[in-house]
C-alpha positions as CSV (number, residue, x, y, z in Angstrom):
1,X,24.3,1.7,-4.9
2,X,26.9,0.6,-6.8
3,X,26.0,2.2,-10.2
4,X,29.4,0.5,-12.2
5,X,28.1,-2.9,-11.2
6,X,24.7,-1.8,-12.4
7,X,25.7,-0.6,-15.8
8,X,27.7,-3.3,-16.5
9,X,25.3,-5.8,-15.8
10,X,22.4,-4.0,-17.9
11,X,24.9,-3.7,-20.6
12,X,25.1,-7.0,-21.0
13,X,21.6,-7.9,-20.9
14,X,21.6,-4.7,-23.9
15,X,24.3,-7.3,-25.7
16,X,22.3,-10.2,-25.6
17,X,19.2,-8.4,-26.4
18,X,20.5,-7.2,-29.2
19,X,22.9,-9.8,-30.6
20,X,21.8,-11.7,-33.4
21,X,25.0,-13.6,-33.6
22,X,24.2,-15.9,-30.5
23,X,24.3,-19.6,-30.6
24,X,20.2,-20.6,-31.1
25,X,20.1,-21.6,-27.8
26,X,21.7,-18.4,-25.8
27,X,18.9,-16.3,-27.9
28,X,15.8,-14.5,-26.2
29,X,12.8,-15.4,-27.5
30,X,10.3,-13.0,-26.4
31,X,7.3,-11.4,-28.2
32,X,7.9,-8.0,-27.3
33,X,12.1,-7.8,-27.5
34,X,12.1,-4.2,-29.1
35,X,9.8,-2.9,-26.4
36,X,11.4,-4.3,-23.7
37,X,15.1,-3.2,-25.6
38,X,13.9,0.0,-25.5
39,X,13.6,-0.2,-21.6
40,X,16.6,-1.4,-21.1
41,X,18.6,1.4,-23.4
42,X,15.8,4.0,-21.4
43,X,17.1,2.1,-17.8
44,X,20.8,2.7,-18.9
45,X,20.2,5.7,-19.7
46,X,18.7,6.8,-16.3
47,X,21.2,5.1,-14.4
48,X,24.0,7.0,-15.9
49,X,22.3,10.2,-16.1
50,X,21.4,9.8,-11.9
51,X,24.6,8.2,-10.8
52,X,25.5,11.0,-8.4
53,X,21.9,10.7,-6.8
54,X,21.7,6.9,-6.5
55,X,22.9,5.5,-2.9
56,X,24.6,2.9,-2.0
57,X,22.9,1.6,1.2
58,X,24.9,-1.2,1.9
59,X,27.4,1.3,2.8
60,X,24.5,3.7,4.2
61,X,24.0,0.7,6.7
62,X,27.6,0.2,7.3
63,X,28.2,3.6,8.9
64,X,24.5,3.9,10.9
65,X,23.0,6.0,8.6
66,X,19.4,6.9,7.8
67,X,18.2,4.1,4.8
68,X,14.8,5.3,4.2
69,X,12.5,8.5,4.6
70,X,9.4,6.7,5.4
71,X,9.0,9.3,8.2
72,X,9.2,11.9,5.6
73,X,7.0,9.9,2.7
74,X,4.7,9.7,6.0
75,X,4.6,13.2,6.9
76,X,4.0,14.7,3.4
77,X,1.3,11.7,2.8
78,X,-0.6,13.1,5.4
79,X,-0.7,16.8,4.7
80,X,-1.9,16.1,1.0
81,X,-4.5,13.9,2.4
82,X,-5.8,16.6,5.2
83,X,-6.3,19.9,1.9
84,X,-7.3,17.0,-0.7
85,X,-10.3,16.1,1.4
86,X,-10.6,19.8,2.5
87,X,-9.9,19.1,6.1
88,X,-7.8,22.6,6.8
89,X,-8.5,26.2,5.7
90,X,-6.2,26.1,2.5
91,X,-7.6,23.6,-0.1
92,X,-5.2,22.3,-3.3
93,X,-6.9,21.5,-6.2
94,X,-5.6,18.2,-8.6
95,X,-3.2,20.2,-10.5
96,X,-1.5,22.0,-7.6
97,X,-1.4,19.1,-5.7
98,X,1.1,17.2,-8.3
99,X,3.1,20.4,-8.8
């Protein structure tokens, strides 16, 4: 939830990603460092772009308030299930279904 914190932090992982100054032993060494550089800038990039949609439930949980939407995730699981499997009248098809 706290999306400053969050930034910050992935920002520096960005720096020593792509830092070629570093001391040899403060270097990555991993086989697929533009891949995963890539994640990280695409990470960033989501972050900042959804800051306004990200929670913070540490202070969700402060104040009593609802955490998850299991109930919800639950709910709508189940009605896909039922006109996947063609158990009511009204039947989606694959494509409607991810719509």
């Amino acid at each position: 939830g706290n999306v400053e914190s969050a930034l910050e932090r992935l920002d520096e992982c960005y720096v020593v990603l792509i830092d070629d100054d570093l001391d040899v032993n403060e270097k990555l060494h991993y086989k697929n460092k533009k891949k995963l550089v890539k994640h990280v800038e695409e990470l960033m990039t989501y972050v900042e772009n959804n800051r306004h949609l990200i929670p913070n439930y540490g202070e969700r949980w402060r104040y009593n308030e609802t955490i998850a939407s299991s109930f919800v995730e639950s709910t709508v699981n189940e009605v896909i299930t039922k006109r996947m499997v063609k158990k009511q009248q009204m039947q989606w098809s694959s494509i409607g279904a991810s719509m």
